[in-house]
N, C-alpha and C positions, 0 to 999 in steps of 0.2 A: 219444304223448309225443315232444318233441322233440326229438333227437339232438344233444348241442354237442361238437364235436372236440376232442380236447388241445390240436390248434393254436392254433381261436379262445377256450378260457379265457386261454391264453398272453399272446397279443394282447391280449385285455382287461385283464388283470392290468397289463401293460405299460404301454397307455394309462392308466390310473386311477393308475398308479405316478408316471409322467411328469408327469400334472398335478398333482400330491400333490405333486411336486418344485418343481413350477413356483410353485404354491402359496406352499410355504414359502419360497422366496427372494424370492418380492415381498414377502412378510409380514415379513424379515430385514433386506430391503432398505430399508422403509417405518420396522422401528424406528431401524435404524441414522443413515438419511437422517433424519428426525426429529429424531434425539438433536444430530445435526452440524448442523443447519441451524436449528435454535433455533427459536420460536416465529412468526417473523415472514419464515422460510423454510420452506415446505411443502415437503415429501419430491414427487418424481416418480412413484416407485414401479419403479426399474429396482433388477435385480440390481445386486450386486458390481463385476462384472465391467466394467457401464458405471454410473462412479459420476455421483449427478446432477450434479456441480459440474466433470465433465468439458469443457462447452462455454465453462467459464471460464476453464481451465487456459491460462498464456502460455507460450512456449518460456522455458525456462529454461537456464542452463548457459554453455560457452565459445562454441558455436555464435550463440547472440542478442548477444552483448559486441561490440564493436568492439576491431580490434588498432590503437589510436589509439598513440604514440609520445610519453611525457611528458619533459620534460629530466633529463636522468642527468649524473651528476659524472663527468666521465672516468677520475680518478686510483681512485675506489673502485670504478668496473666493471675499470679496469686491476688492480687490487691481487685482485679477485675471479678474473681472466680468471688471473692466476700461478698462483692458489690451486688451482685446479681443473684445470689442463692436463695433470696425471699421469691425469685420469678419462677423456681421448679424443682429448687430441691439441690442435692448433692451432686447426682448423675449430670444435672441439667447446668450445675455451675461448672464440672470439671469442664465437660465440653464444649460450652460456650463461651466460658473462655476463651478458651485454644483457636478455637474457629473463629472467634470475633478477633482476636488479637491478630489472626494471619488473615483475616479479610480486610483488616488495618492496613495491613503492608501488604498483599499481591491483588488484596478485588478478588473475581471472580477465581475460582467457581466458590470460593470460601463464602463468599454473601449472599449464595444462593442456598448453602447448607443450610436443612431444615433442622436446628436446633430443637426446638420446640417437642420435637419427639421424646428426646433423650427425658421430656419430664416422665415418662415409664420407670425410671428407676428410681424413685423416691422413696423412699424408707423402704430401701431393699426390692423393690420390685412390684408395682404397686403395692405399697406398704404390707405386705408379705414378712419382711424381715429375712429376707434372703441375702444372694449376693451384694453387699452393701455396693450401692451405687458412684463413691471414690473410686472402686477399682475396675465396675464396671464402665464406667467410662472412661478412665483410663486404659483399659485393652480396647475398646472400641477405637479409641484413637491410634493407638499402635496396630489395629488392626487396618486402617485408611492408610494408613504410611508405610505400612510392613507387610504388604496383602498378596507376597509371593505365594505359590503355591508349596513349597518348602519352607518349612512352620520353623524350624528347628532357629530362627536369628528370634521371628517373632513372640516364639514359647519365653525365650530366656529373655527378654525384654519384659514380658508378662513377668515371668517369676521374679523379674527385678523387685519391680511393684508391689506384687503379694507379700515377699517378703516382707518389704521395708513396711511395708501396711501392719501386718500381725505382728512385727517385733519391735518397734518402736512408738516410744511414749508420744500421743497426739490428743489433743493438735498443738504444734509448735509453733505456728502464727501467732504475731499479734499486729492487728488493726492498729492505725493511728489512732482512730473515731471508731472505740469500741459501738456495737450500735446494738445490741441485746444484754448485755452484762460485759461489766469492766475486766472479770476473771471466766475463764474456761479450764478450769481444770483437765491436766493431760492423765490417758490412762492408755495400756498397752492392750489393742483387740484382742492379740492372742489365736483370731478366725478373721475371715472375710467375710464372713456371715453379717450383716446388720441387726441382727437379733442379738449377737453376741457382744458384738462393738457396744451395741447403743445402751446395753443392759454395766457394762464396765463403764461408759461416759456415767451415767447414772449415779452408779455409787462412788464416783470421783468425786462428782460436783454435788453429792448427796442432795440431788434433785430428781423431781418427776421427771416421767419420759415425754411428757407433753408441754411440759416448762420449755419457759423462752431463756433462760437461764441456760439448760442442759443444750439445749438449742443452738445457743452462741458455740457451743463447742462443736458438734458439726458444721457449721455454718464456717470459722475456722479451716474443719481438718480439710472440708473441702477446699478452701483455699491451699493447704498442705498440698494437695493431691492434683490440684492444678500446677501446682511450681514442679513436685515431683517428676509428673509425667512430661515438664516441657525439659527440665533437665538432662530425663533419660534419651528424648528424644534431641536433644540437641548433643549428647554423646553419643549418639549413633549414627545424626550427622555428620559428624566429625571423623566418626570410621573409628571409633573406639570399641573395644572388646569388653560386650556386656556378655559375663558366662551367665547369670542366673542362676546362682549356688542356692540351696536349698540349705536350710540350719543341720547341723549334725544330729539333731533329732530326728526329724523327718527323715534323713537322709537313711538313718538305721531303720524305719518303718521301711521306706519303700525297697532298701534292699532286699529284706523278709519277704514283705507283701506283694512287691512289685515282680517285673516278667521275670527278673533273675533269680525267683525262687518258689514260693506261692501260689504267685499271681491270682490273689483273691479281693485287688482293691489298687485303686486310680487313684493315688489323692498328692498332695503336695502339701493339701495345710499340715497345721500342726494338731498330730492324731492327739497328743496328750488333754487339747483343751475339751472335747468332750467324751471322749472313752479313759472309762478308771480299767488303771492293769493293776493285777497283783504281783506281789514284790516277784515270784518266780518269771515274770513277764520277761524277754532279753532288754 
């Protein structure tokens, strides 16, 4: 008589177990695939796991959408951008704005935008006092709408911005329901630096830099700066011609400085607000 080991009953049990298994999930799979696919769709016969209707399946979600840019009412992304600027700062209202206003009207993928990031730019950059956070996120934006690989539409869109940022008195909002101070005195940055800006809001409202007072007036320019940049981008929409002129100051630095002569310096701001010339200067 023949001898069988514990090992190989083991092993057979095993095998016989396994295809008992296999078994019953085509048999699972066949009612279930049957029940789903109606009469005029035959079941495959795959498990669960690879359902038959798998090679039909389309990408779905924010990843397949396009971030296409529809026209926004400036005053209600502005009145939005006030609302919300206690939740992250400047950077974080200009953009969330923007993105809440078009996840208003298209949905996705705008409602999936992670906002929340954009609080990185507050008081210039993790409070750095760097590139003030209105125009950082306003190029950010222009940079999601305008993200050719041919910079030259999206530079002058940006210079829009910067300009009107360093050359005009801000902030020019006013809230219905002022909600930190009834007055914000307007003052001209002069830079895009937040160090510079915030130091000129300052001796406007002849207030500290950490006053809720001084405060209402960023809180404000960032509403500015939400209307501004839906503006720019709704004239671009529109197939309008943004040149991005630089002020005639600058425009004499960078003819000097720039590749047409120099070429000792990249800039666009306005060199005057922190290098002193002497009168022999051109």
């Amino acid at each position: 008589m023949t001898q069988i080991s514990r090992r190989k009953v083991l092993s057979t049990l095993g095998t016989v177990g396994a295809a008992s298994l296999l078994t019953g999930c085509r048999d699972a799979s066949l009612s279930s695939s049957a029940a789903a696919a109606g009469p005029s769709q035959p079941a495959d016969g795959a498990c669960p796991a690879t359902p038959a209707h798998a090679a039909q399946i389309t990408p779905s979600g924010p990843s397949s959408l396009t971030w296409d840019y529809v026209r926004l009412d400036p005053a209600d992304v502005a009145d939005r951008a006030y609302r919300i600027y206690p939740e992250g700062g400047c950077m974080y209202a200009v953009v969330a704005s923007v993105v809440g206003a078009l996840a208003d009207r298209v949905g996705e993928p705008f409602r999936s935008f992670p906002v929340e990031m954009m609080r990185y730019g507050d008081g210039g950059v993790g409070a750095w006092g760097s590139l003030c956070g209105v125009v950082n996120g306003g190029a950010a934006l222009i940079g999601m709408f305008r993200n050719e690989k041919t910079k030259k539409r999206r530079e002058a869109i940006i210079t829009e911005l910067g300009v009107w940022y360093e050359t005009t008195p801000l902030p020019e909002y006013r809230p219905i329901s002022p909600k930190w101070a009834d007055e914000a005195e307007p003052s001209v940055a002069g830079a895009l630096l937040c160090h510079v800006s915030d130091s000129r809001l300052c001796k406007a409202s002849a207030r500290e830099a950490f006053s809720v007072e001084k405060n209402e007036g960023w809180r404000r320019l960032a509403a500015d700066g939400a209307s501004k940049i839906v503006q720019l981008l709704n004239r671009d929409l529109e197939g309008d011609l943004i040149e991005g002129k630089l002020t005639p100051a600058v425009n004499t630095c960078v003819d000097c400085h720039g590749t047409k002569n120099l070429e000792n310096a990249m800039v666009k701001m306005n060199c005057a607000t922190c290098h002193q010339f002497e009168r022999k200067h051109p």
